[in-house]
C-alpha positions in Angstrom: 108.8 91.9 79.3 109.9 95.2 80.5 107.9 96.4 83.2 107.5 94.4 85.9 103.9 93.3 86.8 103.2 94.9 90.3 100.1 92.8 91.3 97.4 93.6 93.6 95.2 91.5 96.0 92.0 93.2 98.0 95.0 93.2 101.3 98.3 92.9 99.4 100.7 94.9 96.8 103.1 92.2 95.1 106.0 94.4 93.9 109.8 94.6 93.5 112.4 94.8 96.1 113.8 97.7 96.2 117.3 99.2 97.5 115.6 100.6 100.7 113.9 97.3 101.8 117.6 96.2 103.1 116.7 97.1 107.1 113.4 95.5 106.7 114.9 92.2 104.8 117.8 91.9 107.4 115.3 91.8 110.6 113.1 89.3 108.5 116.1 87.2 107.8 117.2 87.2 111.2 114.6 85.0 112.2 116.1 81.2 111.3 112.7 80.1 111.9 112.2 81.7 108.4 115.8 80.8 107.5 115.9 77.4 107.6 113.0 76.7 106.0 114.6 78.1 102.8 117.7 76.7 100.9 119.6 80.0 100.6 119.3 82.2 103.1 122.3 81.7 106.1 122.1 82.1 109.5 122.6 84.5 111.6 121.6 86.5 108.7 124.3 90.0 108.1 123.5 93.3 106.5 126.2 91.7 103.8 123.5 89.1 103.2 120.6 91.5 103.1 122.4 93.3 100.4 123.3 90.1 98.7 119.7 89.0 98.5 118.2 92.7 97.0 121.1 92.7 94.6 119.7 89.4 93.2 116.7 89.9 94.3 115.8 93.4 92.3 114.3 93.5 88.7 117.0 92.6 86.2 115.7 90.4 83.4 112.5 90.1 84.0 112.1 87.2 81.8 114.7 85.5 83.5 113.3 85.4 87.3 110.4 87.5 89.0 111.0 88.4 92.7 108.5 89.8 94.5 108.1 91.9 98.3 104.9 91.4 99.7 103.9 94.4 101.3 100.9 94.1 103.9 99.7 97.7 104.6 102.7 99.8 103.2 105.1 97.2 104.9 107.0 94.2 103.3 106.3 91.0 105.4 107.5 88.1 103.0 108.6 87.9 99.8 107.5 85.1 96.7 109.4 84.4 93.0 109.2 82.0 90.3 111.8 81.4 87.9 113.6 80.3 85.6 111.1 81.7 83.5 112.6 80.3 80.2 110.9 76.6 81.6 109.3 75.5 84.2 109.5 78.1 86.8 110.1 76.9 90.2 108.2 79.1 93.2 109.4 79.7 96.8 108.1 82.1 99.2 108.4 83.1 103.0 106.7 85.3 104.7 107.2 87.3 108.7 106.4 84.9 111.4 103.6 86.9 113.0 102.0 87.0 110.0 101.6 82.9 110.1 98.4 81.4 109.5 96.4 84.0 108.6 95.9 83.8 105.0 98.6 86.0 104.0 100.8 83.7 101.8 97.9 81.7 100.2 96.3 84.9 99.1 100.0 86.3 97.6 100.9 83.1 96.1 97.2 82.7 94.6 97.5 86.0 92.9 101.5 85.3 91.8 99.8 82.2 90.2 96.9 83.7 88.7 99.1 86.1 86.8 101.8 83.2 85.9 99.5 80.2 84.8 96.4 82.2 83.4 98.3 85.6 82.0 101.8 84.4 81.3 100.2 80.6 80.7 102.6 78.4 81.9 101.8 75.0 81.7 103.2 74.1 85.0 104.6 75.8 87.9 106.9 73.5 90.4 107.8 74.1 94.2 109.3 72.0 96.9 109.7 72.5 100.6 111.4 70.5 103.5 109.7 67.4 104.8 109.6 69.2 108.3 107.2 72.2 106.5 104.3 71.1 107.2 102.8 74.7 107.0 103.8 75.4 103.3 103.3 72.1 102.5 99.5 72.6 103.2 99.6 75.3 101.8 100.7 74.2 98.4 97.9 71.5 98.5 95.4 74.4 99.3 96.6 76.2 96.1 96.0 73.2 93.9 99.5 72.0 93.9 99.6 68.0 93.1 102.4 66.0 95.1 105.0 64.4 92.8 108.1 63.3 94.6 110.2 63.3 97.4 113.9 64.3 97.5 116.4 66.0 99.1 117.9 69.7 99.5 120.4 71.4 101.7 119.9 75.0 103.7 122.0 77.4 104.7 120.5 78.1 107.7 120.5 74.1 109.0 123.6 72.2 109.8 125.3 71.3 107.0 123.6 68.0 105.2 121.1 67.5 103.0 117.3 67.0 104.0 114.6 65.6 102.8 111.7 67.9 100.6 108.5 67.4 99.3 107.9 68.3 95.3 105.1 69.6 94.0 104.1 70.6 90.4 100.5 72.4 89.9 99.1 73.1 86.0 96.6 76.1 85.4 93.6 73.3 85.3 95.0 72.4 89.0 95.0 76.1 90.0 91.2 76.4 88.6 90.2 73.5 90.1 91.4 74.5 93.3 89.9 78.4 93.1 86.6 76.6 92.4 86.5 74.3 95.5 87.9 77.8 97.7 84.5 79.4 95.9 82.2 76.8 96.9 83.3 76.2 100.7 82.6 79.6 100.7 79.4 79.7 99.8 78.1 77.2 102.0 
């Protein structure tokens, strides 16, 4: 692949970082309520470590990794990649803490799916999260993503230690399956 695949959503743009989304990544990051939810991301969060993220967060092989900003309304509020890309891709995502609850993520990460189990047909797609996130955790289950495991994972932004996650793995007959049920709680 050579371009990468800006995707759209009726609210959303899913599209690369870029060099001038370091201010708006730093005051993201330097909320460790976002921070230590993820395994990479330190805290108190520097512009050092903003500029650390783009550089490995901007397109460089694209079929290595995909990273994408979310942007809500011309502004990035959260941010969602798969990869490696040359097996089973792992996802994580995080998204601005006023924008919580309201649909946001699940209709990012529905579309970042759509385009990697349907277009680029994986056959399965893993994530994990900390025990203690119970919010992407239902959200993973909302998507169609099956439970598989426990184990355990360090962050940056935690004291040091390892904590427990949750795995889960989702196949494109899981995603389906799941876009069907959204469909018919809709219509009644």
């Amino acid at each position: 692949m050579t371009t990468f695949p800006r995707l759209r959503t009726t609210s959303l743009t899913l599209r690369e970082w870029r060099e001038t989304d370091a201010p708006r990544a730093l005051k993201l990051f330097q909320n460790q309520n976002i921070t230590r939810m993820l395994t990479s991301k330190p805290h108190p969060f520097t512009k050092a470590d903003a500029q650390a993220f783009l550089h490995k967060a901007m397109p460089h092989n694209l079929n290595e990794v995909l990273n994408w900003a979310v942007e809500l309304k011309g502004e990035v509020v959260g941010g969602i990649g798969a990869g490696p890309l040359d097996k089973t891709p792992d996802m994580g995502w995080w998204l601005a803490e006023e924008h919580w609850q309201k649909g946001i993520m699940f209709e990012a990460a529905s579309e970042a799916l759509r385009y990697l189990l349907l277009e680029r047909e994986y056959p399965k797609i893993v994530v994990d999260a900390f025990s203690d996130n119970k919010g992407s955790q239902a959200l993973m289950r909302k998507l169609g993503f099956v439970h598989t495991g426990q184990g355990m994972g360090s962050s940056m932004a935690r004291l040091a230690g390892d904590y427990p996650t949750e795995e889960f793995a989702i196949s494109p007959l899981d995603f389906i399956a799941a876009q069907q049920l959204r469909v018919q709680e809709a219509a009644q």
